[in-house]
N, C-alpha and C positions, 0 to 999 in steps of 0.2 A: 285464670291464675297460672298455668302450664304455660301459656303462651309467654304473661309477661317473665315468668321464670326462664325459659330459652331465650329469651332476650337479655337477661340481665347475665344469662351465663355469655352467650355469644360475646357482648363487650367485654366481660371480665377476659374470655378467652383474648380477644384482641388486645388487649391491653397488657396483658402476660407476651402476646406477642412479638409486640411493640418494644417491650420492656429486655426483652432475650434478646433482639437484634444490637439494640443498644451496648447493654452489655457486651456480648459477638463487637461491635464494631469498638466499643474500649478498650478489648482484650488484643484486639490483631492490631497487627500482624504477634506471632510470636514463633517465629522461627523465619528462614531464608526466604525469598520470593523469586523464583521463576521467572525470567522474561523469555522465552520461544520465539526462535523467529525463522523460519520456514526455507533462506535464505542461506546460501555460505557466508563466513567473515568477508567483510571490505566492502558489501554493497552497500545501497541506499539505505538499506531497512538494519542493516545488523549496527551502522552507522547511528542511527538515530537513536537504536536500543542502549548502543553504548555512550551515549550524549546522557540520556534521562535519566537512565538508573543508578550513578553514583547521586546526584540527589533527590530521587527518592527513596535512596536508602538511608540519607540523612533525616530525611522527613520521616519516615516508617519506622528508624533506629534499629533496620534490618538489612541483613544484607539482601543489594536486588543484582540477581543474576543474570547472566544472559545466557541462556542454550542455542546452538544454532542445530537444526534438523531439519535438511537440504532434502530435497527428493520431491517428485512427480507432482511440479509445479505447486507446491504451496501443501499438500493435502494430506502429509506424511504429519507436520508441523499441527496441520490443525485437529486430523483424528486423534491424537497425542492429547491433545488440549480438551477435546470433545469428551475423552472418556476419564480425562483426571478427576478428583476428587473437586467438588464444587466449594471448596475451602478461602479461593482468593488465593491461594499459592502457587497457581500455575497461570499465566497471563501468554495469552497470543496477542502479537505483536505483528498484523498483517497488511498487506495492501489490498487494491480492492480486487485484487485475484480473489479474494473470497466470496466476491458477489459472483465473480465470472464461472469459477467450478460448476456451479450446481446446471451450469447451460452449457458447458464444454464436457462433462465426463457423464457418461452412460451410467454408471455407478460411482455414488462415493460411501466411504462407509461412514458418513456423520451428515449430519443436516444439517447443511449452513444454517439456517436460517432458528429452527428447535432448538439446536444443541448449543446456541452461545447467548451471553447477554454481553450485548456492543458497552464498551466504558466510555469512550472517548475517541472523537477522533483528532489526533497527534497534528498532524502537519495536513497540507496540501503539496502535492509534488509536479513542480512544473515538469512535462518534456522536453527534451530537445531533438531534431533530428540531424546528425553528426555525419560526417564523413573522413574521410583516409583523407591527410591533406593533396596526396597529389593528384587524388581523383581530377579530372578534367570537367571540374561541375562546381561551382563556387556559391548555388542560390539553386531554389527549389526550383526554378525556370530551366536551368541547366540541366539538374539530374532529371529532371523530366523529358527535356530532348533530347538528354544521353539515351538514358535507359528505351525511349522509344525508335532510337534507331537501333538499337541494340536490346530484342527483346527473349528477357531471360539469360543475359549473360552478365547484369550486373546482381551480388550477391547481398542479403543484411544479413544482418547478427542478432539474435532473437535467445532472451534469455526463457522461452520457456511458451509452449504452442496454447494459444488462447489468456497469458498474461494480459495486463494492464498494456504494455510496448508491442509484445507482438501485435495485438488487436486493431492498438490507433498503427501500424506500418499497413495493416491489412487493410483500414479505412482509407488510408493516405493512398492506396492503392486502387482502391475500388475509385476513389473521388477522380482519380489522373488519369486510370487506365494502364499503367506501368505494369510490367512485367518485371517484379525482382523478386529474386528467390531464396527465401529463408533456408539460415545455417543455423544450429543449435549452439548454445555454449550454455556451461551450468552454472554463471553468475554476472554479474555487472565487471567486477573486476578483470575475467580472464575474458570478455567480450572487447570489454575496453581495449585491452592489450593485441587483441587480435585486428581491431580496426588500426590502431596505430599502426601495427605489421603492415597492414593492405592487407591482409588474409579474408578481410569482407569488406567491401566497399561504403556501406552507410550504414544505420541503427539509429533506430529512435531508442534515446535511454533517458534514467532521471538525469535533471540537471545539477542535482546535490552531488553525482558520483564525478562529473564529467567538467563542471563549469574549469575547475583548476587545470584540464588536461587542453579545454579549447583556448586559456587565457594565454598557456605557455606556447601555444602555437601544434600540442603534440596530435589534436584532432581539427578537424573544421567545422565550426557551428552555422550551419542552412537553416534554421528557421528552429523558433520554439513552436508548442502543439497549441498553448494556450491563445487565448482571445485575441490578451494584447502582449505587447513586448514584456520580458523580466527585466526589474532594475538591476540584478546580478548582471547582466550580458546588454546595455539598451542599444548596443546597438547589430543585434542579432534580430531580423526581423519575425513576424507568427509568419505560419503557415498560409493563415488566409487573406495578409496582407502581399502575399506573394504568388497569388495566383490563386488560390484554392477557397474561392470566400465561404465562409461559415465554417470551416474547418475548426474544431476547438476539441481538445482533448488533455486530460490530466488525473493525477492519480493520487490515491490518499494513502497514510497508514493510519489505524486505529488498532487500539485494545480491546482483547475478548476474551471472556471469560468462563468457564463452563456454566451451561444452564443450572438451575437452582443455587446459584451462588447467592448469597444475603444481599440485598439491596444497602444495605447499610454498608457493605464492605465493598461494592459495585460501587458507591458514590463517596467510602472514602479513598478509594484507587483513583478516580475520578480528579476531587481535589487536590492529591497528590501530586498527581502528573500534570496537572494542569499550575500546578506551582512551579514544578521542577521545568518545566516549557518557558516561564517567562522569567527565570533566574537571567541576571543579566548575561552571564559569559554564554547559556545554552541559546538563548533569543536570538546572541552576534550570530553563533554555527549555526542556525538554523538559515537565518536567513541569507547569510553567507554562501548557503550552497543551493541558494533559492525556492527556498519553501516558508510555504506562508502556517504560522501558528494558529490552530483552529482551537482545541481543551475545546470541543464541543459537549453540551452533558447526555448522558444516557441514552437518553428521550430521542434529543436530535440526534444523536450519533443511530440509533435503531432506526428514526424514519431516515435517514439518507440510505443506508442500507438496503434497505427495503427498496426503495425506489430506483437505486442501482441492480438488484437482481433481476427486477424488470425490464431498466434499459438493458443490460449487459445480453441477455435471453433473447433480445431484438436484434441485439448487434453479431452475434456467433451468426444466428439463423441469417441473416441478409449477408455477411461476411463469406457463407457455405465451407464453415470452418467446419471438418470432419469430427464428432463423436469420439472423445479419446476412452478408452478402456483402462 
């Protein structure tokens, strides 16, 4: 009789559960929402935050913000995010630098993997790799028999040591044997600006920040990271069509959200954004700066993660990219 009585409580419990979340996901939003994004204004990621969030604040009938909190490769942005309140009012807005930390820093103070539940993932973000146009290298054949007569005196532009960019330059490196040597700069925009100077010689960046600076002739597009060509640029050749077979590389952004956040509120953030992504004017910019629309749910947005922290773990270690502090 006890037994069948904890069983009839355990469902009643569930079903009170069940019933709270619901409720919970009726009532939210009811106040402002957060977007974080790890990144200074003008880049790739602070771009896309500001594309979604005026409608999904039409969707939510709240205001969605956007904060930027720049600093030590992504990680300032996400411990931020790690220790907010699991309420659904704070949203990280990252790329997959977040797979990449937990294999590049000796310590972080939050647990990629514990401390978030993945929402969605936003876009796919093709590479490109760019040059100063009067570099004397017009195709990945060139900067390769540049840079190999010339070893270590050509420079890239690297928004951040062990990113998503720096990582595929340092594959791009390993694959050819090149010798070119990483300059820092603390975003997409003031890197940008610095290749056009000639201040660095090439960078692989997004092609959402970049495609408009190679159209007007102000950078030089050498090869996208991806498989095949982007329709944005067709006639910008891959990588691996250019000498480097198998070469493929690209990057995401996704939504995350403090651990214990309500599942009910995890998948209405989810619908949300995956609305505001295919609204017809956000769909044109997105793929306008060539990136493909993913609104993957939950589920799959946590396994891709998962199996990027793995790859990402394989790629520092054979890259002998230094343990950052």
């Amino acid at each position: 009789m006890k037994s069948v009585s904890r069983f009839l409580s355990s469902i009643l419990l569930a079903a009170l559960g069940l019933q709270a979340c619901f409720a919970l996901a009726q009532s939210y939003p009811g106040k402002p929402i957060r977007i974080v994004v790890p990144f200074p204004a003008g880049g790739a990621v602070d771009t896309l935050a500001r594309l979604v969030s005026p409608k999904m604040a039409d969707a939510l009938g709240q205001p969605v913000l956007v904060e930027n909190r720049a600093g030590a490769g992504g990680n300032i942005a996400a411990d931020f995010v790690a220790k907010a309140a699991p309420d659904g009012y704070t949203v990280l807005l990252n790329t997959n630098g977040h797979a990449i930390s937990p294999a590049l820093y000796r310590k972080l103070p939050y647990d990629a993997d514990k401390d978030f539940v993945p929402v969605t993932q936003l876009v796919a973000t093709a590479l490109i790799l760019v040059a100063y146009p009067k570099l004397p290298a017009a195709s990945v054949s060139e900067l390769i028999a540049l840079a190999g007569s010339k070893p270590g005196a050509l420079n890239y532009g690297s928004t951040g040591v062990g990113n998503p960019l720096h990582l595929t330059m340092e594959l791009l490196k390993l694959s050819t044997g090149v010798d070119i040597v990483a300059v820092p700069y603390k975003g997409d925009a003031p890197l940008n600006a610095a290749l056009m100077a000639g201040e660095v010689q090439v960078a692989i960046v997004p092609l959402s920040t970049s495609v408009q600076l190679v159209k007007s002739g102000r950078l030089r597009a050498l090869a996208v990271t991806t498989a095949r060509r982007t329709a944005v640029l067709p006639d910008v050749p891959s990588i691996a069509e250019s000498g480097v077979p198998g070469f493929e590389s690209s990057s995401w952004q996704g939504f995350f959200v403090p651990a214990k956040t309500s599942r009910a509120i995890v998948e209405r953030l989810q619908r949300e954004t995956v609305k505001a992504l295919n609204t017809p004017e956000v769909r044109e910019r997105i793929r306008g700066m060539g990136q493909e629309i993913i609104g993957s749910t939950p589920d799959e947005f946590a396994a891709k993660v998962k199996a990027d922290l793995a790859k990402f773990a394989r790629i520092v270690k054979q890259a002998r990219i230094p343990l950052q502090d």
